[in-house]
C-alpha positions in Angstrom: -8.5 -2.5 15.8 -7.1 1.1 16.4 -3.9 -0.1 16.3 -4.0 -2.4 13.1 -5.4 0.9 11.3 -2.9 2.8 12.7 0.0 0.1 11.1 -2.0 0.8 8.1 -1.9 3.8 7.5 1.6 4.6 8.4 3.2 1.6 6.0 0.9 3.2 3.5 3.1 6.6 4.0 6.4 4.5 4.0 5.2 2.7 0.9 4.5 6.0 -0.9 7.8 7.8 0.5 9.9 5.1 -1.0 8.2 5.0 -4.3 9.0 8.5 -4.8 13.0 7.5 -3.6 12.8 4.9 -6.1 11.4 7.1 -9.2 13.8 9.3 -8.3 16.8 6.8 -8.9 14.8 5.5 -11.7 14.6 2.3 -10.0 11.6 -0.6 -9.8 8.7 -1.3 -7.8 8.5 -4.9 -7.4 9.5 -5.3 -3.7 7.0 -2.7 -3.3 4.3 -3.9 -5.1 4.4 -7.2 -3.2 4.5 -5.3 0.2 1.3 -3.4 -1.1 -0.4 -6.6 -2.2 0.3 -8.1 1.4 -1.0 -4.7 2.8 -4.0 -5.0 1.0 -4.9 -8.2 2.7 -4.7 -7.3 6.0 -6.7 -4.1 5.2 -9.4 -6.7 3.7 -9.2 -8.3 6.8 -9.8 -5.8 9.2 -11.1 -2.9 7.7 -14.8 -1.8 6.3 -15.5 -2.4 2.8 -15.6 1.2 2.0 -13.2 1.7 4.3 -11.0 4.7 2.5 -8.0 3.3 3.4 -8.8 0.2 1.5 -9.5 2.2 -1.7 -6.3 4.1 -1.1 -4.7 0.8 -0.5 -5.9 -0.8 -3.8 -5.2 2.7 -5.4 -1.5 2.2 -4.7 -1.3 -1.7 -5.5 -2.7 -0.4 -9.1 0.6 2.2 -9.8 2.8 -0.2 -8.2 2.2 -3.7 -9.4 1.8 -4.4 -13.0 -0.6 -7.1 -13.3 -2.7 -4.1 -11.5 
């Protein structure tokens, strides 16, 4: 479980580092946004419902994915 939260939380970090390199260039989130939504089903998966990591998660897929 540790190590699932730990994969977690540090694609999280990657997938917020390269949004901020991709507003930057003025570029698009769509590979990022489908990442995020594949994240967020493994966090469903394995994490608490209230987990914050979840809500962070589901935070992100919102910004990054159009159809929210």
């Amino acid at each position: 479980m540790e190590v699932v939260r730990k994969f977690i939380e540090e694609s999280i970090e990657a997938i917020k580092a390269r949004s901020i390199h991709n507003q930057i260039q003025g570029g698009f989130f769509s590979g990022l946004c489908e990442i995020t939504k594949n994240l967020e089903q493994i966090a469903q998966e394995y994490l608490q419902k209230d987990d914050s990591l979840l809500k962070e998660i589901t935070d992100l897929r919102k910004i990054l994915c159009k159809d929210g």
